[in-house]
C-alpha positions in Angstrom: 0.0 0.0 0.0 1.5 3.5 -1.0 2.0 5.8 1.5 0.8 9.7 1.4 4.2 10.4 0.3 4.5 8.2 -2.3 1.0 9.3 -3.9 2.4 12.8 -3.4 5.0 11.7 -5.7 3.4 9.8 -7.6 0.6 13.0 -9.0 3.2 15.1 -9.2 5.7 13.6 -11.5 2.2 13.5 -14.3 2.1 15.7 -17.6 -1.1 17.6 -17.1 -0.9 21.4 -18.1 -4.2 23.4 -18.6 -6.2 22.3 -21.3 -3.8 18.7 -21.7 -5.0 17.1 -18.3 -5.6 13.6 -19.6 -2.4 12.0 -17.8 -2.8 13.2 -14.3 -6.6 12.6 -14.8 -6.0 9.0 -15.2 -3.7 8.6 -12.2 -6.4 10.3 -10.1 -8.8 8.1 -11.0 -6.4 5.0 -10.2 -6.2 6.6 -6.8 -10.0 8.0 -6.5 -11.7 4.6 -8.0 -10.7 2.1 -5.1 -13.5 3.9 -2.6 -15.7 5.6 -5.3 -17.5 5.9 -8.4 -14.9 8.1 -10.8 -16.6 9.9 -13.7 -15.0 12.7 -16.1 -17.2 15.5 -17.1 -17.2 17.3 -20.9 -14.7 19.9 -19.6 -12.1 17.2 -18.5 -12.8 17.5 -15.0 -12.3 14.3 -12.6 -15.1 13.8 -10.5 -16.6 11.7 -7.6 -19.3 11.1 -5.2 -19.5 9.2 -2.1 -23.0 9.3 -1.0 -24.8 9.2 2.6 -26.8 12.0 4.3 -28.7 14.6 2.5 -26.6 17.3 2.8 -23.5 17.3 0.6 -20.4 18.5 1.2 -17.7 19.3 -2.2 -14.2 19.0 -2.2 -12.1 20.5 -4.5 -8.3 20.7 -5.8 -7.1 21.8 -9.5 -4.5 18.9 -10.7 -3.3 21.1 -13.6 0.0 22.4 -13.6 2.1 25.1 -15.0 3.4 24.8 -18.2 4.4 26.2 -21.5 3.4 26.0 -24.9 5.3 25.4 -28.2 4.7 28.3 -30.2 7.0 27.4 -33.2 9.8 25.7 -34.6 13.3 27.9 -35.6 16.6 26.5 -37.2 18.7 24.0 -36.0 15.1 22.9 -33.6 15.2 25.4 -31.3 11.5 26.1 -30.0 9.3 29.7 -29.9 7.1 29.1 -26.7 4.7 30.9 -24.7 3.5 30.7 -21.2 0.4 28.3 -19.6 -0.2 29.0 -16.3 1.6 31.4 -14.2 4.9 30.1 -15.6 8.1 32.2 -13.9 10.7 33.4 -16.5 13.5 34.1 -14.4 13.8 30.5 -12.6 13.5 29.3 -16.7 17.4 29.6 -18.2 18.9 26.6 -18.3 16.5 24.5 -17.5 15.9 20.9 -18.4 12.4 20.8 -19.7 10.2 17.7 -21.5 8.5 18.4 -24.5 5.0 16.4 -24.5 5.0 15.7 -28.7 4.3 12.6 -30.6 6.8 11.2 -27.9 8.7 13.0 -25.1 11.3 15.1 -26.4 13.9 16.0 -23.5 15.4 20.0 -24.6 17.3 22.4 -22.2 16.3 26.5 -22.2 18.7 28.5 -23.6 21.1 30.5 -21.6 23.6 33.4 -22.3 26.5 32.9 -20.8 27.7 35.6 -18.2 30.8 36.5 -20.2 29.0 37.8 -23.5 25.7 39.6 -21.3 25.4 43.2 -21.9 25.0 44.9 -18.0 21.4 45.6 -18.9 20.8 41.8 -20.0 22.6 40.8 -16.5 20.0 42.5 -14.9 16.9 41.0 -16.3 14.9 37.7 -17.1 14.5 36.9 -20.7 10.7 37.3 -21.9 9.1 34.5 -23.1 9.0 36.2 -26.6 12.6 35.7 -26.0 13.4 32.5 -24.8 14.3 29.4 -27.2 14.7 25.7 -26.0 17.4 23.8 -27.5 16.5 20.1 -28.3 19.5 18.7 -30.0 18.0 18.1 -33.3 17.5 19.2 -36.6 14.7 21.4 -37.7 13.5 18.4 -40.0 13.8 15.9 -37.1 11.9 18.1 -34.7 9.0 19.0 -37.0 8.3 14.8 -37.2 8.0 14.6 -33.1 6.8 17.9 -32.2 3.9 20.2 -33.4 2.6 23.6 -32.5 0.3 23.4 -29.6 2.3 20.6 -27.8 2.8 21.3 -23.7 6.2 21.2 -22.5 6.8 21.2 -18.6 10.2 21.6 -16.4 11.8 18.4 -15.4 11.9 17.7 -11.6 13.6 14.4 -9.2 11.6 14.7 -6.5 13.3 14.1 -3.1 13.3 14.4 0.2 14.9 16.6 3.0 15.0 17.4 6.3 12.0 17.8 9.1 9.5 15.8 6.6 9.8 18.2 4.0 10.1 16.7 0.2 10.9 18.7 -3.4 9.6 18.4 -6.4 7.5 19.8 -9.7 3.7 20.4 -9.7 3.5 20.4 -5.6 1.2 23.0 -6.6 -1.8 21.9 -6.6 -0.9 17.5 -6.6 -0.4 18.1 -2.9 -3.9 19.5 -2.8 -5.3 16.9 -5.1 -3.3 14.2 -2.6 -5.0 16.0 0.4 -8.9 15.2 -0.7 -8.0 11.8 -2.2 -6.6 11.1 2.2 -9.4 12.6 3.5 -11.7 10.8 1.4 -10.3 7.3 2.4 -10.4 8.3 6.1 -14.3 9.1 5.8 -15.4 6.5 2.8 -15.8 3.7 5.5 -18.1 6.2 7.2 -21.8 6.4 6.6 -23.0 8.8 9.3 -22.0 11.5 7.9 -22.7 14.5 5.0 -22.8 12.9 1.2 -19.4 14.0 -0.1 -18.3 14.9 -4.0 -15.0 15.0 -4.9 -13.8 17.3 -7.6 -10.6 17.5 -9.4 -10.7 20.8 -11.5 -9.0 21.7 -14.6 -7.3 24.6 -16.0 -7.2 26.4 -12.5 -3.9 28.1 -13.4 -5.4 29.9 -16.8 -8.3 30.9 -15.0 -10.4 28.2 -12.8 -12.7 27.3 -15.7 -12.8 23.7 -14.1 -14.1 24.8 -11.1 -16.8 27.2 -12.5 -18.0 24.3 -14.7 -17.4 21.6 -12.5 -19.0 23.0 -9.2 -21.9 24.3 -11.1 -22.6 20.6 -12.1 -22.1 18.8 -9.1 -24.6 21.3 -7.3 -23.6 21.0 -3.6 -24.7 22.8 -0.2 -21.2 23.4 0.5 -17.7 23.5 -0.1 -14.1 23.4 0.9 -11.5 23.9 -1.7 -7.9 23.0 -1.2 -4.6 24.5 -2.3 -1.4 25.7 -1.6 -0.1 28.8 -0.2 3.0 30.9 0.4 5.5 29.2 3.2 8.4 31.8 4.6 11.6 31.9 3.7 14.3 34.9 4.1 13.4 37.7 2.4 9.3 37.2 2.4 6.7 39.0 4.1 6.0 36.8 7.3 2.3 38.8 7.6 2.0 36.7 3.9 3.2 33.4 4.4 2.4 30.7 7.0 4.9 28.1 8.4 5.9 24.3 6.8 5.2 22.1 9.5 3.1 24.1 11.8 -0.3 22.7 10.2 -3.0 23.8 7.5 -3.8 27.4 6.3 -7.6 28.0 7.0 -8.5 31.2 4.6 -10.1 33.9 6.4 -11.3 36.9 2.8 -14.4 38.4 2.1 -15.7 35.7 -0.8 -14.9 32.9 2.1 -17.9 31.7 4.3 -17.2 33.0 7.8 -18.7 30.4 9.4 -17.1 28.1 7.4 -13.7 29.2 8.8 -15.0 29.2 12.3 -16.0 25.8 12.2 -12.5 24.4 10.9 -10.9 26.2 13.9 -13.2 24.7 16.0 -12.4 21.4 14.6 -8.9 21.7 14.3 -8.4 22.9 17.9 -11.3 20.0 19.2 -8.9 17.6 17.1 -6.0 18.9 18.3 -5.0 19.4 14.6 -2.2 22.2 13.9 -3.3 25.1 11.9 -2.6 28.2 10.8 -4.4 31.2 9.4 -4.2 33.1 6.2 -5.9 36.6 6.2 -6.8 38.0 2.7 -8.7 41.0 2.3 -9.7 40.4 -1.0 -9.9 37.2 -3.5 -8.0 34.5 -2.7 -6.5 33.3 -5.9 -7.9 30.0 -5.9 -10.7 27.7 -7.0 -12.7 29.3 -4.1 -12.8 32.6 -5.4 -15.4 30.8 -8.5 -16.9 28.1 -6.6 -18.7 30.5 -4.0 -20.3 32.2 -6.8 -21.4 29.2 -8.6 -24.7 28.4 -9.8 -26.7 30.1 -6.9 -23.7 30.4 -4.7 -22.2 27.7 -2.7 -20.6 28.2 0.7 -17.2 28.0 0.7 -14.0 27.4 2.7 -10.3 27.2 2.0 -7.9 25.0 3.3 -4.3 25.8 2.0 -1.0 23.9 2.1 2.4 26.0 3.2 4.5 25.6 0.1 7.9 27.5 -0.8 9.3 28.2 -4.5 6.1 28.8 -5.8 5.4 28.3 -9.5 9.1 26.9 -10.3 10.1 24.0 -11.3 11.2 22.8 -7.6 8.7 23.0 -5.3 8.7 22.7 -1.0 6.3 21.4 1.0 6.0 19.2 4.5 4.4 16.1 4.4 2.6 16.4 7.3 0.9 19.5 6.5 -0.7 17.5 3.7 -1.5 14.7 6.2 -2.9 17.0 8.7 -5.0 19.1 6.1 -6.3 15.7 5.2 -7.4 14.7 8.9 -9.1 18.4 9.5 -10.9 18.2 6.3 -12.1 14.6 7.3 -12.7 15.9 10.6 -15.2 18.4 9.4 -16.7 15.9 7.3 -17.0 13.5 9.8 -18.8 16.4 12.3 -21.4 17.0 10.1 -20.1 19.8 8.3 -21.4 23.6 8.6 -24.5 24.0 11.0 -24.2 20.3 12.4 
């Protein structure tokens, strides 16, 4: 049986920018299928429901990741690309980077070297109307594996470090999507409880399209989405961030359900489950933001995961918070939800 750090692993090693989710779908539904019923919606969506009281209670995290896009094909098979998702340019130069064509092409981003930079070019990121990715081959040879329109995402080994932390690519969301697939095992054997619906979103980094679609169709009373969130580090606003290892981020931001966030503090400290809070005085930049104004409006609360390196091609995070966003989301479940 795979542990939650293996799973971890496991979703976040998967192809699946926005719009091209079809090989991180699949391993969901490996995952998802052993304690529910797995469908995929028109949009691409993964979704599940696990049936028992009348109310019903969704869950949601985006599996998409962030990516590029092959915008054309130069001389000597260097590649024009363009940004999907919230790609960052300066962590990009010199990268090692798979190319998701008729077969994975392996390519490395191009990088001046430091000894023929201008000052101003030391100074600065390339664009992505600037950078090129080198694959090795021919023009000829490229056009026969690789097409205009094919994703291409940054190669990560995942590993592990100190204090339960682990590295590796597309943390953001797979730790999410890791988090609802634990804390649906812990309550499936459960039948005294709130129906529950599982939703795995697409295209949440171009947009949150999944969630707007998906949400509107699975129609439930409430909802708690899950994501990651800024952790500290040197150098970042500590009033910003929470801490790896200290426990889940419970949103508190005007589009969040109050009450909501009440009752996860209430159940975390009941529990005796670590937590932390993240204050937002506006949207919250997730999937939460679109499922509370779904359909008629659904009632919504966000549970986030500390992660550092944000939107690179290395990500941080601590294996316990996962696990212990997992138990307070169960926890919630398993007391009956908001109003119980």
């Amino acid at each position: 049986m795979s542990t939650l750090k293996d799973m971890i692993f496991d979703l976040s090693e998967a192809n699946g920018t926005p719009g091209a989710e079809s090989e991180i779908s699949n391993i969901i539904e490996k995952y998802v299928s052993k304690f529910a019923d797995v469908k995929k919606d028109k949009f691409g969506n993964v979704t599940a429901e696990m049936p028992a009281g009348e109310k019903t209670i969704l869950l949601d995290a985006h599996m998409d990741r962030i990516g590029m896009i092959v915008t054309g094909i130069e001389d000597g098979g260097f590649l024009r690309v363009a940004k999907c998702g919230g790609m960052d340019a300066r962590v990009l130069a010199a990268q090692d980077v798979t190319i998701w064509g008729k077969e994975p092409v392996y390519g490395v981003v191009t990088s001046t070297p430091p000894h023929l930079s201008t000052p101003e070019d030391a100074k600065k990121a390339k664009d992505f109307d600037a950078i090129l990715i080198d694959t090795g081959m021919t023009k000829e040879k490229a056009e026969k594996l690789i097409s205009q329109g094919d994703r291409i995402t940054v190669r990560c080994p995942h590993g592990e470090m100190e204090n339960g932390r682990i590295f590796g690519a597309a943390l953001d969301d797979r730790a999410g999507c890791a988090a609802i697939i634990r804390a649906a095992e812990l309550v499936s054997e459960t039948k005294d409880r709130p129906s529950v619906k599982l939703l795995f979103s697409g295209q949440e980094e171009t947009g949150g399209d999944g969630a707007i679609t998906g949400s509107f169709n699975l129609d439930a009373d409430e909802c708690i989405a899950i994501d990651v969130s800024f952790a500290d580090a040197p150098d970042m606003p500590s009033e910003k961030c929470g801490k790896l290892n200290k426990g889940p981020m419970i949103g508190i931001a005007p589009v969040l359900n109050y009450k909501i966030s009440e009752k996860l503090k209430a159940v975390a400290e009941g529990k005796k489950i670590p937590y932390q809070l993240e204050l937002m005085g506006d949207s919250t930049g997730t999937n939460a933001d679109h499922i509370a104004i779904s359909k008629g409006g659904i009632k919504t609360g966000l549970v986030s995961i500390p992660q550092r390196n944000m939107h690179t091609g290395v990500e941080i995070i601590a294996v316990d918070d996962v696990e212990n966003s997992a138990r307070l989301i169960a926890e919630y479940i398993l007391g009956g939800g908001l109003d119980a």
